[in-house]
C-alpha positions as CSV (number, residue, x, y, z in Angstrom):
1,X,4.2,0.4,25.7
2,X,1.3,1.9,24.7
3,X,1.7,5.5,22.3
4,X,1.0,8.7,23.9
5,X,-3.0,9.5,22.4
6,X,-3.6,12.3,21.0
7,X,-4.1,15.7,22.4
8,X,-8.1,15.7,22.8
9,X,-8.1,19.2,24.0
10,X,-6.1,20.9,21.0
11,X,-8.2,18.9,18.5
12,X,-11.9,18.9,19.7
13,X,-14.2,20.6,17.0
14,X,-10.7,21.4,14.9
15,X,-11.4,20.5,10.7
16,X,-8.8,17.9,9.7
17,X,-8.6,17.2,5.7
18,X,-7.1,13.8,5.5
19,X,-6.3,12.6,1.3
20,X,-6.6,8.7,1.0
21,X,-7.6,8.5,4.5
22,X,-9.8,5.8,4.1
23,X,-7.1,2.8,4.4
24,X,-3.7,2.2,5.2
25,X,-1.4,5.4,7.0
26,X,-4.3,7.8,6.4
27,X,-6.9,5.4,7.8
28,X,-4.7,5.3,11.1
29,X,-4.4,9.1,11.1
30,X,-8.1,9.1,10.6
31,X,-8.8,7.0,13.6
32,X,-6.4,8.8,15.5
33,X,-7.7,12.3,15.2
34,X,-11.6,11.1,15.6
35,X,-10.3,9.7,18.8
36,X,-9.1,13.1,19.5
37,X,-12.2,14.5,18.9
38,X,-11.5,16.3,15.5
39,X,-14.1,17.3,12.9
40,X,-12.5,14.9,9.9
41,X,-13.2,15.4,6.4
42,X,-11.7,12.0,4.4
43,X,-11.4,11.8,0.6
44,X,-10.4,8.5,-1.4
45,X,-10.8,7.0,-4.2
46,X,-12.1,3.1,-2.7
47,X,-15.7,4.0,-2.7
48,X,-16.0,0.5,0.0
49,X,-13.4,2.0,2.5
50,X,-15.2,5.2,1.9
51,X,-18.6,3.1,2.9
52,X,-17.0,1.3,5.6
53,X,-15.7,4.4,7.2
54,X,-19.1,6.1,7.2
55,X,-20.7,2.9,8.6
56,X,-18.2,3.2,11.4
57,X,-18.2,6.6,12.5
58,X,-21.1,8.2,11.1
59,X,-21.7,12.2,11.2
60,X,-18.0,12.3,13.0
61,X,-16.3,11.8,9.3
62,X,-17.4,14.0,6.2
63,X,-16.6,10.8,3.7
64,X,-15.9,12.2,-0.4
65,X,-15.2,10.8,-3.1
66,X,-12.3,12.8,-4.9
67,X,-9.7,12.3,-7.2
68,X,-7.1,14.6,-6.0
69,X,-5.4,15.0,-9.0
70,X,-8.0,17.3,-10.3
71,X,-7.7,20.6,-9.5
72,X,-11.3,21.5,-10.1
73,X,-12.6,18.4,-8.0
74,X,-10.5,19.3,-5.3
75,X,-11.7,23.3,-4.7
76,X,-15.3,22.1,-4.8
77,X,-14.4,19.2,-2.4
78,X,-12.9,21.7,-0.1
79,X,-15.6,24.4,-0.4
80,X,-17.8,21.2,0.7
81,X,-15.8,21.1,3.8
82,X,-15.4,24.3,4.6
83,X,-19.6,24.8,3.9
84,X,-20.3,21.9,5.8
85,X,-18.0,21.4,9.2
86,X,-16.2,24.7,9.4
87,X,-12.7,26.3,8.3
88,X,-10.1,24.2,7.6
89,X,-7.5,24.1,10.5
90,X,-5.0,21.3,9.7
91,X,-4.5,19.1,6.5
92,X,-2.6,15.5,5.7
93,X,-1.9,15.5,2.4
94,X,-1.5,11.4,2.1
95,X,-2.7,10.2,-0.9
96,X,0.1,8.8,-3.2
97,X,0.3,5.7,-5.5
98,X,3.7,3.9,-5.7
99,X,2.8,3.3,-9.8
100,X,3.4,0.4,-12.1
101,X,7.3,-0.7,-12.0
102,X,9.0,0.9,-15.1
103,X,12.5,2.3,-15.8
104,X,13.4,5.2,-17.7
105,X,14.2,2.7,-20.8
106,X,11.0,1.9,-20.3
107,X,9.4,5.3,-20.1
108,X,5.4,5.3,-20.2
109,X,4.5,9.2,-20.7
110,X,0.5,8.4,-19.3
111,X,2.0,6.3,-16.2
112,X,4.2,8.9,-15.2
113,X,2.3,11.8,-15.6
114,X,-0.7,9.6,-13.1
115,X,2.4,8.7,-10.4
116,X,3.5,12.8,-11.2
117,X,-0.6,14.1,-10.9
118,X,-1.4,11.8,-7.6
119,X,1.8,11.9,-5.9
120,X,2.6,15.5,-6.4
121,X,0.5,17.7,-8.3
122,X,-2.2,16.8,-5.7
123,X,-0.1,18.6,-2.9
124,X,-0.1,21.6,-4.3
125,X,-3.7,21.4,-5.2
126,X,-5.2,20.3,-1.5
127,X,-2.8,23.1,0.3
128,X,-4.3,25.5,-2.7
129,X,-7.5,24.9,-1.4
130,X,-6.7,24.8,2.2
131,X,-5.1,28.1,2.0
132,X,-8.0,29.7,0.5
133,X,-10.5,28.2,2.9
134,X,-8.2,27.9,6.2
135,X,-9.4,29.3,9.7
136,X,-7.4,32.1,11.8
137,X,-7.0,29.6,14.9
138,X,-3.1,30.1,16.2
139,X,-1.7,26.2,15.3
140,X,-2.7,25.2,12.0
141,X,-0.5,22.6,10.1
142,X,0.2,20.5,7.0
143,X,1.7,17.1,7.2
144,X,2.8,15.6,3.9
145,X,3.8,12.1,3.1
146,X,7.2,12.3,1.4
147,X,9.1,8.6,2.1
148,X,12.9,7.4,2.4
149,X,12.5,6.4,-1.5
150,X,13.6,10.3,-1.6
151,X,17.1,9.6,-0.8
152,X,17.8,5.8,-1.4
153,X,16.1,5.9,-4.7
154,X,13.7,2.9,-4.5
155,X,13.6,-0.1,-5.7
156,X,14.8,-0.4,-9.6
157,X,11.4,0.2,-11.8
158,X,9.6,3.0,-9.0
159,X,12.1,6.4,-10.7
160,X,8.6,7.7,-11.3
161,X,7.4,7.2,-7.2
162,X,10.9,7.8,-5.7
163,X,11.4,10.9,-7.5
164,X,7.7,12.9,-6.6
165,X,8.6,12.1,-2.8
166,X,12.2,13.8,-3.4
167,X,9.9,16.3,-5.0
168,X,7.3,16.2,-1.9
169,X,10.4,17.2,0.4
170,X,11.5,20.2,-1.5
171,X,7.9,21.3,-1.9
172,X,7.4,20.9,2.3
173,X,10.5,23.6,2.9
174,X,9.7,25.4,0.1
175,X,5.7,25.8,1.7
176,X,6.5,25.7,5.1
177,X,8.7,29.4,4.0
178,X,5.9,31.0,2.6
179,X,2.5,30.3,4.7
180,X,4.9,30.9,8.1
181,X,4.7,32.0,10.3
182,X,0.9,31.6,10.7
183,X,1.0,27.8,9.4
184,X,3.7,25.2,9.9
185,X,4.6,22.7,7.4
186,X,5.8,19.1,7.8
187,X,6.4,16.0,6.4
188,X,6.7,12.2,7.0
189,X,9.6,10.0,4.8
190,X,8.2,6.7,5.7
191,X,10.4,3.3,5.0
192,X,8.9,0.0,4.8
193,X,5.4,0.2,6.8
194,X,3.6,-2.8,6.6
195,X,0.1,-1.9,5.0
196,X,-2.0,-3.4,1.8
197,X,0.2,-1.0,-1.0
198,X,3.6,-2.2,0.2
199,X,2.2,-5.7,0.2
200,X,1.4,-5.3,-2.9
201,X,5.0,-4.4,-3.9
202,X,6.3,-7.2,-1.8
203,X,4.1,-10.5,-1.8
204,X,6.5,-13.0,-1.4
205,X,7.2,-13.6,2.6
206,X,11.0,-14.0,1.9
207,X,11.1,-10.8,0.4
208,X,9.2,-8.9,3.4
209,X,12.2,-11.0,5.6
210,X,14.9,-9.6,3.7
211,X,13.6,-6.1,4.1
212,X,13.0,-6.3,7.5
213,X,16.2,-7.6,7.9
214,X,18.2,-4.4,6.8
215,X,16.1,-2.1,8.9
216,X,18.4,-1.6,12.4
217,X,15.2,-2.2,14.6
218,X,14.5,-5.5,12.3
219,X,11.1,-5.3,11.6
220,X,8.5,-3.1,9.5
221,X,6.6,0.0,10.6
222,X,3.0,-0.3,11.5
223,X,0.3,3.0,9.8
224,X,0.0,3.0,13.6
225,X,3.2,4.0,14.2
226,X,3.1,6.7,11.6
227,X,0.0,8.2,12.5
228,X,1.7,8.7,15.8
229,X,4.2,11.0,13.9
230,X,1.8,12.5,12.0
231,X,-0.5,13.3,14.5
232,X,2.7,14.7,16.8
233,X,3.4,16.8,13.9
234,X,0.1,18.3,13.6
235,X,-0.3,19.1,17.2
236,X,1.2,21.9,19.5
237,X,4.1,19.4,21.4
238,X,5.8,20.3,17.9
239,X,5.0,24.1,17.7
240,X,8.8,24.9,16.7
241,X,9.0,22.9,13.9
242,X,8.4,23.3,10.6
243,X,9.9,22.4,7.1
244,X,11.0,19.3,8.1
245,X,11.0,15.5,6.5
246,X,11.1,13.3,9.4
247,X,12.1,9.6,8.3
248,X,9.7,6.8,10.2
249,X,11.9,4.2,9.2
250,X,13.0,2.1,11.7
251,X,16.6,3.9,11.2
252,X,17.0,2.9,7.8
């Protein structure tokens, strides 16, 4: 069965900020809203999916370079936007790192505080900056990438990653409270979605098998399937929701 596409109507000509949209779950968001007719702004750190991008779609994607762990990078990024394709109407704050494995034994102050700075400091950075250079169209969201990590705890060695996306789902109620009721507030907890930075984590075939094998619908997620949320989330079909973490996990 094919997914329901997106709503071209409510998007056309609306400025979507999409972090680390340049592969993975924010590449299929990406794709997703430009099929929806969207003015997309995509920043990422992988200069060749940032090339790649541009090559495909052209003037439809306003392609940057940003670290989104900066604060001062990120408020001239978004002025850029703003300047360049118009208010910003909807943001999906995706860019996260899952961090070299270490336990709190283990502790390494400058890894943590990168996994801390990308995975959480950057949210409140980008919604910052969309706040202060947001439209007045009725319907403006936030989607955030929290994951299930935030209430299993991860895999033994990822405390640092588990921990900002228990962090991420505080901070989505917390925002979606004090910028309503003018913009609403989401966020995906993803499981295991099959995409290059969970294959990194799990190489080994067998180990992919096992997972799959504790999910109740017995396979991975595809970024497909999670733009699909994301993009649902974003749009008006979910008008009466906000401050909500909705798990994409195959009922894990």
């Amino acid at each position: 069965m094919t997914a329901p596409a997106a709503d071209t109507a409510f998007f056309r000509d609306r400025v979507v900020l999409v972090t680390g949209g340049a592969s993975g779950i924010g590449r299929a968001v990406t794709e997703k809203l430009l099929a929806a007719g969207a003015k997309l702004a995509v920043w990422d750190l992988r200069d060749d999916r940032l090339a790649e991008l541009a090559r495909t779609y052209g003037a439809q994607v306003l392609t940057r370079h940003v670290d989104v762990s900066d604060k001062a990078a990120v408020d001239t990024a978004a002025a850029e936007v703003a300047s360049r394709l118009g208010p910003i109407d909807h943001v999906v704050n995706n860019a996260g790192i899952i961090g070299r494995r270490m336990t709190v034994r283990e502790l390494d102050a400058a890894e943590l505080e990168r996994v801390l700075a990308v995975n959480l400091k950057s949210a409140f950075y980008v919604s910052s900056a969309f706040c202060r250079h947001t439209s007045d169209k009725p319907q403006r969201s936030i989607v955030g990438l929290s994951s299930i990590a935030a209430r299993t705890g991860g895999m033994v060695g990822s405390i640092a990653y588990a921990t900002t996306k228990g962090a991420m789902s505080s901070f989505t109620v917390a925002l979606a409270k004090e910028l309503a009721p003018a913009v609403r507030v989401n966020a995906l907890a993803p499981g295991v979605i099959d995409t290059e930075i969970q294959n990194d984590v799990f190489a080994d075939p067998k180990q992919i098998a096992a997972m799959a094998d504790v999910i109740p619908l017995k396979r991975l997620g595809t970024a497909a399937e999670v733009a699909d949320a994301a993009v649902w989330l974003l749009s008006p079909a979910s008008a009466y929701i906000t401050g909500v973490v909705l798990d994409v996990s195959g009922g894990r």
